[in-house]
N, C-alpha and C positions, 0 to 999 in steps of 0.2 A: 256199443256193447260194454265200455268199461267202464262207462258214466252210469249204468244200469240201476236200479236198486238191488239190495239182497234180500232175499226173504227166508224167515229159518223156519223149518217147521220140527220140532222135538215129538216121537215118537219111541212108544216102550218097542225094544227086540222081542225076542224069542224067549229070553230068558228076562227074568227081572230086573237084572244087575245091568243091562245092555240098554243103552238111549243112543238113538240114532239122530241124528244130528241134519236130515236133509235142507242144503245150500240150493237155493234156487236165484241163480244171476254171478253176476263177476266175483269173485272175493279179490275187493281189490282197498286202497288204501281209505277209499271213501267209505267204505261199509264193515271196514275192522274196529270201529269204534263202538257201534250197537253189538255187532257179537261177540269183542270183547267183554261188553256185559253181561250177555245171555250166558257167555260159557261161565260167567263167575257163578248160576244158576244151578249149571251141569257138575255136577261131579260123580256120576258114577263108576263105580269099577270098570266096567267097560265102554268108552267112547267111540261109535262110527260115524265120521264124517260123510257123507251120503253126497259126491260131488256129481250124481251124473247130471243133474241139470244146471250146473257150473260150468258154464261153456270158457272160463278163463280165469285165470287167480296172476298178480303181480306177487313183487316181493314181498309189499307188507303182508300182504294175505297168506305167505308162505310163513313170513316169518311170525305172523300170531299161533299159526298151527303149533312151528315146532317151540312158540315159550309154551302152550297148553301142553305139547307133550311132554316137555322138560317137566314143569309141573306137577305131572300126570303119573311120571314115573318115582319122581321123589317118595310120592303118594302112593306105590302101588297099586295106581289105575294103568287101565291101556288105553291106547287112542290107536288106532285105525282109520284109513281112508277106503272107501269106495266107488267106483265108477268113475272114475278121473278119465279125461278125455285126451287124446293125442297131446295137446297145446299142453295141458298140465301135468302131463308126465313125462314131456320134452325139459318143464323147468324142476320137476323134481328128479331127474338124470344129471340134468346140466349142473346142478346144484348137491346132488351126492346125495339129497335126502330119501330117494326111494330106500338106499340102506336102512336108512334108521326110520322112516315110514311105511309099512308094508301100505301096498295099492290093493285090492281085489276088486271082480268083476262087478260083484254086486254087495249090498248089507250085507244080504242074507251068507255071501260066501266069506266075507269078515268075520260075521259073528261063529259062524262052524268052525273058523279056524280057533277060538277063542277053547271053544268048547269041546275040542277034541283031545 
């Protein structure tokens, strides 16, 4: 599972300013290096990371999210996560980032929070 490739696939939200970001495979140290590229690609006002078919993220994979968020807010962008699975929201508890990462069930319940 953690030897996997990632696959990104970048779609528009709901709104124009919103690109959702869906992760398909591990996010893990082997695959932080291509989407460290792609995100240099992404910059819009609102970022959702789309993890439901991310069955696992290590630490590099964690810790690229929160240099993007870092980033992100310098910037007055958001970044957001979605659909995050048991396993990775055991390391963003274990790790204190769910504070400073909101998780939601799905995009779509990301992006409503954005827009409300």
């Amino acid at each position: 599972m953690r030897d996997e490739p990632l696959a990104v696939t970048a779609k528009s939200g709901l709104h124009e300013r919103t690109t959702i970001l869906v992760l398909q495979g591990p996010l893990t140290l082997p695959n932080t290096f291509d989407l460290q590229r792609d995100l240099s690609e992404h910059k819009p006002p609102v970022l959702i990371f789309d993890l439901t078919e991310s069955p696992y993220m290590d630490s590099a994979g964690l810790g690229l999210l929160m240099n993007y968020y870092v980033s992100a807010e310098k910037n007055g962008r958001k970044v957001l996560l979605a659909g995050a699975n048991q396993r990775i929201l055991a390391l963003l508890e274990m790790t204190r980032v769910d504070l400073i990462l909101r998780n939601y069930a799905t995009a779509a319940d990301a992006e409503a929070s954005v827009s409300a």
